[in-house]
KOLDORO-126865 format. One record per residue: residue in three letters; x, y, z of N, C-alpha, C in turn; residue number from 1. Coordinates in Angstrom, 1 decimal. Example, Ala and Ser with C-alpha at 12.3 -4.5 7.8 and 13.67 -1.06 7.14 Angstrom:
<'ALA',<13.2,-5.7,7.8>,<12.3,-4.5,7.8>,<13.2,-3.3,7.8>,1>
<'SER',<12.8,-2.2,7.1>,<13.7,-1.1,7.1>,<12.9,0.0,7.9>,2>
# end
This chain:
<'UNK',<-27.0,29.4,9.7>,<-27.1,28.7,8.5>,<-27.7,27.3,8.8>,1>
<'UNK',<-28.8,27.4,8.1>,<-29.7,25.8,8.3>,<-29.2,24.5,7.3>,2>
<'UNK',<-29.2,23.3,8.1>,<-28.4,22.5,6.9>,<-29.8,21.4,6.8>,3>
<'UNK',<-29.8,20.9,5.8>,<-31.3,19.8,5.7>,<-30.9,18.5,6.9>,4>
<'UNK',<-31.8,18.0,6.9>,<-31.8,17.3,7.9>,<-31.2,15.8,7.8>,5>
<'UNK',<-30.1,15.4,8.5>,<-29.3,14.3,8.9>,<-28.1,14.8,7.8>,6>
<'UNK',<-27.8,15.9,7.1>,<-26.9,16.5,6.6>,<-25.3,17.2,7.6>,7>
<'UNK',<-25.5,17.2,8.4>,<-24.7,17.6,9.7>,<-23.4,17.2,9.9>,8>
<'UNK',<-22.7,17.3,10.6>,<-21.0,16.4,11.0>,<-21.2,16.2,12.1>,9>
<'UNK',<-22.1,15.1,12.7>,<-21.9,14.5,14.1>,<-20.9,14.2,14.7>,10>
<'UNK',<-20.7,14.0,15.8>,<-19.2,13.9,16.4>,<-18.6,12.2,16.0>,11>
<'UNK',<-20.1,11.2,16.4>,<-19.1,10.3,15.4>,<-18.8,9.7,14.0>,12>
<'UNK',<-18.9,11.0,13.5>,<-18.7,10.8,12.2>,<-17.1,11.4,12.0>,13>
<'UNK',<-16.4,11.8,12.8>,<-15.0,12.8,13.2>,<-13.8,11.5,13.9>,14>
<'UNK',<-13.0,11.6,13.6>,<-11.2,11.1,14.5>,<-11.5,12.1,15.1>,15>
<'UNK',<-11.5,12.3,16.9>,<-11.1,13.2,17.5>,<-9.9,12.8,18.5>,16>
<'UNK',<-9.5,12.1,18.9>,<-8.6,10.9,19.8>,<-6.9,11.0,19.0>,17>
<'UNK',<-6.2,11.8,19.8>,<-5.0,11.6,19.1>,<-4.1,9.5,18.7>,18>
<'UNK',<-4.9,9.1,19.5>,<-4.4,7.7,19.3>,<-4.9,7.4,17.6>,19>
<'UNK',<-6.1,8.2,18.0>,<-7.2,7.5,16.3>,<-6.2,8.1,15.3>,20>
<'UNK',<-5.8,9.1,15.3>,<-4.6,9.3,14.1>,<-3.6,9.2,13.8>,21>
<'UNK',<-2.9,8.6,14.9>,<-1.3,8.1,15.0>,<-1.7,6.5,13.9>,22>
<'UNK',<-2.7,5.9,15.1>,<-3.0,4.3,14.4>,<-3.6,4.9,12.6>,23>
<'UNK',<-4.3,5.6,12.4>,<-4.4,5.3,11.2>,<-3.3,6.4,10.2>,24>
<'UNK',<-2.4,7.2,10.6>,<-1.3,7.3,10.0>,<-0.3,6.6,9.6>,25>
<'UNK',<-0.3,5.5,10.5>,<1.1,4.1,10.5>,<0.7,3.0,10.1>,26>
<'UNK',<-0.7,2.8,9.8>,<-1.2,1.6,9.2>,<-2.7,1.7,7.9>,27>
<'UNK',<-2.3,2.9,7.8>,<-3.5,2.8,6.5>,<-2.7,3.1,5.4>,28>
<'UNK',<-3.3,2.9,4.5>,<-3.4,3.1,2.6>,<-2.8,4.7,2.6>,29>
<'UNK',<-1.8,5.1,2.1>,<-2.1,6.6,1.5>,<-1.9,6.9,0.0>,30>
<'UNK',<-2.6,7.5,0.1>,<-2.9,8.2,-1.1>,<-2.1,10.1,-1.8>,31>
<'UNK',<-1.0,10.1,-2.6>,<-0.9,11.2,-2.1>,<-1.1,12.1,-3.6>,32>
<'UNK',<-1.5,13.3,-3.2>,<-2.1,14.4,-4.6>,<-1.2,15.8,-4.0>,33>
<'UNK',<-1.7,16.6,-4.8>,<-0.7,17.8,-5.3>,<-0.8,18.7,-4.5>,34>
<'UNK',<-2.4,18.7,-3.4>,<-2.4,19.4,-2.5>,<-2.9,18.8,-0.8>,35>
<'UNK',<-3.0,17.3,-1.1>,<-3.4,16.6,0.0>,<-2.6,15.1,0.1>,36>
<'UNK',<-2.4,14.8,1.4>,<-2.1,13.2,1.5>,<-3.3,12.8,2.2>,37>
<'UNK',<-4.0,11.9,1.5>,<-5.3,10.9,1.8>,<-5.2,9.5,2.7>,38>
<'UNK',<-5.0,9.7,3.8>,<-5.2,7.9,4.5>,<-6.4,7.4,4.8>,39>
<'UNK',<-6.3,6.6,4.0>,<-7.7,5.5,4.9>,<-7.4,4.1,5.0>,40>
<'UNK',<-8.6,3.4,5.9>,<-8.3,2.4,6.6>,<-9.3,2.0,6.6>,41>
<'UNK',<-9.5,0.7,6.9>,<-11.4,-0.1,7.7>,<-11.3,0.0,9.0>,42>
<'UNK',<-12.9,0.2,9.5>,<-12.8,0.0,10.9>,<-13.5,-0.9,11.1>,43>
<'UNK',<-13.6,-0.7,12.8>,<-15.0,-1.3,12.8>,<-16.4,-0.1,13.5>,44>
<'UNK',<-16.0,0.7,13.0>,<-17.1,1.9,13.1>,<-17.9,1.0,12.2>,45>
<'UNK',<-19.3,1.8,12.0>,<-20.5,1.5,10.9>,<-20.6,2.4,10.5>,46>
<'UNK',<-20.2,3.9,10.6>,<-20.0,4.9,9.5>,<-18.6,5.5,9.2>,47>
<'UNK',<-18.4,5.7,8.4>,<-17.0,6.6,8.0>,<-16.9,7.7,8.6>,48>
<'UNK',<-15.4,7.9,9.0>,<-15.1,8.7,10.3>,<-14.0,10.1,9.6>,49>
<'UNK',<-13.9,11.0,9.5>,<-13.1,11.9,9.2>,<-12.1,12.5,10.0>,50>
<'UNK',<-10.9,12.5,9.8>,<-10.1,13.8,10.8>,<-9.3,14.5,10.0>,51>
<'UNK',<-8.8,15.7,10.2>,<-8.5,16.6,9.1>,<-7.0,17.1,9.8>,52>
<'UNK',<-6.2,17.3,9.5>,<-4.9,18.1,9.9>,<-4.3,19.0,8.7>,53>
<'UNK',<-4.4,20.0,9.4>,<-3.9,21.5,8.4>,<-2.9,22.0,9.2>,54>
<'UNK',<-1.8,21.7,8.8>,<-0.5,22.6,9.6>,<-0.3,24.2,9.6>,55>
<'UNK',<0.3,24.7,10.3>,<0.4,26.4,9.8>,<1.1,26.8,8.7>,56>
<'UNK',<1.8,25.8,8.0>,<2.5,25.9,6.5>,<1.8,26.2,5.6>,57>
<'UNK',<0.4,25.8,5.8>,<-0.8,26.1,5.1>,<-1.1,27.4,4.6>,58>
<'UNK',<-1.1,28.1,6.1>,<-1.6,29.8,6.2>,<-2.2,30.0,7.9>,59>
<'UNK',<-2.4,31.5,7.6>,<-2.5,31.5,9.3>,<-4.0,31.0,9.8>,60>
<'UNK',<-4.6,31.4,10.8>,<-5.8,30.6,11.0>,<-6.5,31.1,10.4>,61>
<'UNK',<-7.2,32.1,10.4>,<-8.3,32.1,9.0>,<-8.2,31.1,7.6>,62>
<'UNK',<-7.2,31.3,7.4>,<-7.1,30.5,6.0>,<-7.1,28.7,6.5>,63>
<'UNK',<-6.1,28.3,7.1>,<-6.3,27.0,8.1>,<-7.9,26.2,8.0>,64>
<'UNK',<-8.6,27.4,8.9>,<-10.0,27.2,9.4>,<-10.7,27.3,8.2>,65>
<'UNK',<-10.9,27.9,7.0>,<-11.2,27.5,5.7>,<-11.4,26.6,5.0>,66>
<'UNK',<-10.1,26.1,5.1>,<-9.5,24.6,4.2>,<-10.2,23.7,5.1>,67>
<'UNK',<-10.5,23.9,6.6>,<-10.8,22.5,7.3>,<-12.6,22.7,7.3>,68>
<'UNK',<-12.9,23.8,6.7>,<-14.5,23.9,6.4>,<-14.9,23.6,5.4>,69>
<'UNK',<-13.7,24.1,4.4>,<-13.9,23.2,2.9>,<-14.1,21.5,2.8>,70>
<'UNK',<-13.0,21.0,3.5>,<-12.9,19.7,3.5>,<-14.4,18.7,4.2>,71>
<'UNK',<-14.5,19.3,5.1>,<-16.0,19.3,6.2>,<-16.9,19.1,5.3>,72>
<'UNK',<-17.0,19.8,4.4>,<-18.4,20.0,3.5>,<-17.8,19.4,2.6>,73>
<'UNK',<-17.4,18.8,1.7>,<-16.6,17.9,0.6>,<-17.3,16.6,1.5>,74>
<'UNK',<-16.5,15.9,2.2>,<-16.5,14.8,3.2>,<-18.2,14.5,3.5>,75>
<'UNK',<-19.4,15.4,4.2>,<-20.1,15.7,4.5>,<-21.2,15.5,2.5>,76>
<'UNK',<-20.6,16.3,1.8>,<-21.3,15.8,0.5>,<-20.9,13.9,-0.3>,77>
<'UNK',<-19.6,14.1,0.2>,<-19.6,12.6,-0.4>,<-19.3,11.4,0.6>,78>
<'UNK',<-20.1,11.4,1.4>,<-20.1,10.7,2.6>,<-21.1,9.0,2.1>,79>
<'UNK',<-21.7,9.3,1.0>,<-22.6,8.3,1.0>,<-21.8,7.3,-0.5>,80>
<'UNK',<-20.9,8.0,-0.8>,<-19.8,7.5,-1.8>,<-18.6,6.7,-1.5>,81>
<'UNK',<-18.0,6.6,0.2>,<-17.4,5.9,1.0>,<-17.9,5.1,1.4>,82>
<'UNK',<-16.4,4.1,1.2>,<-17.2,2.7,1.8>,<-17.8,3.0,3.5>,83>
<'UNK',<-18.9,2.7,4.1>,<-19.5,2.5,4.9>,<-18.2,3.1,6.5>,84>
<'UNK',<-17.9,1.9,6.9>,<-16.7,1.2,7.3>,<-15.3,1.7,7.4>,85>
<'UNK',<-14.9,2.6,7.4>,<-14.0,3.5,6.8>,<-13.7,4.8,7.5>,86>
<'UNK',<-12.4,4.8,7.9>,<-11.9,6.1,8.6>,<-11.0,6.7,7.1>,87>
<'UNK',<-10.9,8.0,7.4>,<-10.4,8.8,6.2>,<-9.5,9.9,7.5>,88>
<'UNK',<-8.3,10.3,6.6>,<-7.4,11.0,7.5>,<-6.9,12.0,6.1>,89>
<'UNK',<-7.3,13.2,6.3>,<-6.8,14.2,5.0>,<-5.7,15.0,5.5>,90>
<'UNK',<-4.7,14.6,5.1>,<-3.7,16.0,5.9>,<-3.6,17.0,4.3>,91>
<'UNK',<-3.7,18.4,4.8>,<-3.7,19.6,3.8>,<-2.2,19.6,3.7>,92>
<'UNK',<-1.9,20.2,2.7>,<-0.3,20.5,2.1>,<-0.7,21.8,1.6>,93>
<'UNK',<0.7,22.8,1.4>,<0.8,24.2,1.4>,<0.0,24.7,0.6>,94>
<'UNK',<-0.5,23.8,-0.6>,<-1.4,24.8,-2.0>,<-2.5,24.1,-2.0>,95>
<'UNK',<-3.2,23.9,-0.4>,<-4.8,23.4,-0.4>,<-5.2,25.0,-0.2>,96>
<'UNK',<-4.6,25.9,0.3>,<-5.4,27.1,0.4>,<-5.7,28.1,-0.9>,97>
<'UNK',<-4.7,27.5,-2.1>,<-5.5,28.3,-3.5>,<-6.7,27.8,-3.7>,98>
<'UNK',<-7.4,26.4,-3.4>,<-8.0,25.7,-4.1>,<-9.6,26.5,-4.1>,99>
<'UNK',<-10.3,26.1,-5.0>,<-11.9,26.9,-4.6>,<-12.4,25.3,-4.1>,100>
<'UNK',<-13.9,25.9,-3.7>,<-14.2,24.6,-3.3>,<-14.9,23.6,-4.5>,101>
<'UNK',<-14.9,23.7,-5.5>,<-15.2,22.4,-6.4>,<-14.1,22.1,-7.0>,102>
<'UNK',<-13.0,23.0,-6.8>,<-11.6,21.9,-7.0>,<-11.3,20.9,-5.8>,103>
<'UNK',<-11.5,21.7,-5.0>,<-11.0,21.1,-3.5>,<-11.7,19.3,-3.3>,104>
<'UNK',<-13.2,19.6,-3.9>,<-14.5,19.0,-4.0>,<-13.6,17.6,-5.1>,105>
<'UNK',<-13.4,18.4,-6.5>,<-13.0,16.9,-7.1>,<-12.0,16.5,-7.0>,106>
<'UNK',<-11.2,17.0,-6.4>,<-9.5,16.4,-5.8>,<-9.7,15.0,-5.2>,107>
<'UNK',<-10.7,15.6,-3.8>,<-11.0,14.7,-2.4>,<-11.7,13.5,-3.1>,108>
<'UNK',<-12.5,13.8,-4.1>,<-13.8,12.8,-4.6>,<-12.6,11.6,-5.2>,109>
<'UNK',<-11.6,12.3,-6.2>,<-11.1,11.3,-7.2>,<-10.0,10.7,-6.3>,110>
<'UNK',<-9.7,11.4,-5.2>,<-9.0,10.2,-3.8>,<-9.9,9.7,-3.1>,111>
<'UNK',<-10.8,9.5,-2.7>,<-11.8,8.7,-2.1>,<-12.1,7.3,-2.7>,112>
<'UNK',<-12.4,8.0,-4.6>,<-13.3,6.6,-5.3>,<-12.0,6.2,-5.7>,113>
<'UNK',<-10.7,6.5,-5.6>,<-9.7,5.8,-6.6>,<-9.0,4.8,-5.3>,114>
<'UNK',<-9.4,5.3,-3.8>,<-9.1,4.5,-2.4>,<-10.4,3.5,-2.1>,115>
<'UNK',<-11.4,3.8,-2.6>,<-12.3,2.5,-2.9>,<-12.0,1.8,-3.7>,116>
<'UNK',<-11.7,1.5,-4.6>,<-10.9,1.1,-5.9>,<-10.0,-0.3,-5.7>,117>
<'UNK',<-9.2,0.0,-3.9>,<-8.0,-0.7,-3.8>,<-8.5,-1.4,-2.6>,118>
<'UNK',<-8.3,-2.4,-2.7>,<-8.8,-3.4,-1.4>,<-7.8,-3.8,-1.2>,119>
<'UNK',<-7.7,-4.8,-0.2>,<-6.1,-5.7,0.5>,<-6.0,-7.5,-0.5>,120>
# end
């Protein structure tokens, strides 16, 4: 599957570093919805950074690995709608796996621009 070009999930555009998500679970903003808790934080990255946590409460891995490809491509579409500057930490809750993806799509969007919204 071909994606257009600079459309992609580079690696640093990702939290991969379990330090990166302890620090921004204990000291960012959350945000929480009906099927996700949203943390973000500033960094000093220059682009916005994603990390995703889907527990097995969720469903088993197929369904897991769905939710975290939905979220990928949500994140990846509204990447240019985030402040710059900005790590994002989505943890899924048990009824992210009913979602289709343009629910999924306006959930994330109306936590993102309602977490731009709130400064310090």
């Amino acid at each position: 599957m071909a994606t257009a070009v600079g459309a992609g999930f580079p690696k640093k555009a990702r939290l991969r570093k379990r330090p990166e998500f302890i620090n921004l679970s204990r000291s960012g903003k959350k945000l929480h919805t009906t099927h996700f808790v949203v943390i973000t934080k500033e960094s000093d990255q220059r682009e916005a950074r994603l990390g995703i946590t889907v527990s097995s409460k969720v469903g088993n891995a197929v369904v897991r690995n769905q939710v975290k490809r939905f979220l990928r491509e949500c994140f990846r579409q509204l990447r240019h709608e985030i402040v710059p500057a900005q790590d994002v930490l989505i943890i899924a809750r048990k009824g992210a796996a009913s979602l289709s993806l343009p629910q999924l799509a306006s959930e994330i969007r109306e936590c993102l621009t309602h977490s731009r919204g709130r400064k310090k």
